[in-house]
C-alpha positions in Angstrom: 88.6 83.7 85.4 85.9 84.4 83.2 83.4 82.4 85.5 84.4 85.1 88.1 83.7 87.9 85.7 80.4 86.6 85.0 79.5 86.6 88.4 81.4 89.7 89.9 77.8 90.8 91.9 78.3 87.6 93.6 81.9 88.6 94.9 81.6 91.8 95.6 82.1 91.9 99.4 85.3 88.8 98.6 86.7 92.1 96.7 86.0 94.8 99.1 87.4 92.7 101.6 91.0 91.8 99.5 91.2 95.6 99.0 90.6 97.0 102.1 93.1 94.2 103.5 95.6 95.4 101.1 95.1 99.2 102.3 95.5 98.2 105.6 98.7 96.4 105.2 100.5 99.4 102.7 99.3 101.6 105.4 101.1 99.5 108.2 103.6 99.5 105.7 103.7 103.0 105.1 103.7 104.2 108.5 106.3 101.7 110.1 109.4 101.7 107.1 110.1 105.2 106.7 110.8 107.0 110.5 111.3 110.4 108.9 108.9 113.4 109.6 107.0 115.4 107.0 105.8 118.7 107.5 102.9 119.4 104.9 103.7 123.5 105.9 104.7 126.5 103.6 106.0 129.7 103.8 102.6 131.2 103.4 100.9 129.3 105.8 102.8 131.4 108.6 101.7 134.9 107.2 97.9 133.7 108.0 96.6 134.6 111.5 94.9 132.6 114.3 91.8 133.7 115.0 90.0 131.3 117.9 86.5 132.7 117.2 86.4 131.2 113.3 85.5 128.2 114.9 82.6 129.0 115.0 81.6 128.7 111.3 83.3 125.2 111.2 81.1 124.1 114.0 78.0 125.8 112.1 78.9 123.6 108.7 79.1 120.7 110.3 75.3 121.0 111.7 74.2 121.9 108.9 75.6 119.3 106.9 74.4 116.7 109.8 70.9 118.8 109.5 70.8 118.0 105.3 71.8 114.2 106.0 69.1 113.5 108.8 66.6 115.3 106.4 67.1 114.4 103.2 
């Protein structure tokens, strides 16, 4: 165990791979036990209005942050 302390650099990518594995699997998990529906909703979230045009700003963010990443 210490040897694999020592040398953690080495085994980096071994890790990454035994956790993402792990996610994977309590994600399959997760998604196949429990059949019941959630609904992530409150009471507040009906008072607030639809408007189709505010797209348009979300659309406008995400250029812009794809314009900073290709730049910077």
């Amino acid at each position: 165990m210490i040897n694999f302390l020592k040398n953690k650099d080495r085994y980096k990518y071994v890790l990454l791979t035994i956790v993402l594995i792990m996610l994977k699997v309590s994600y399959l998990l997760i998604n196949t036990l429990d059949m019941r529906e959630h609904h992530l909703m409150s009471h507040l979230d009906n008072y607030i209005p639809f408007i189709s045009w505010m797209v348009i700003p979300y659309i406008l963010w995400y250029l812009y942050i794809w314009g900073f990443y290709y730049i910077y």
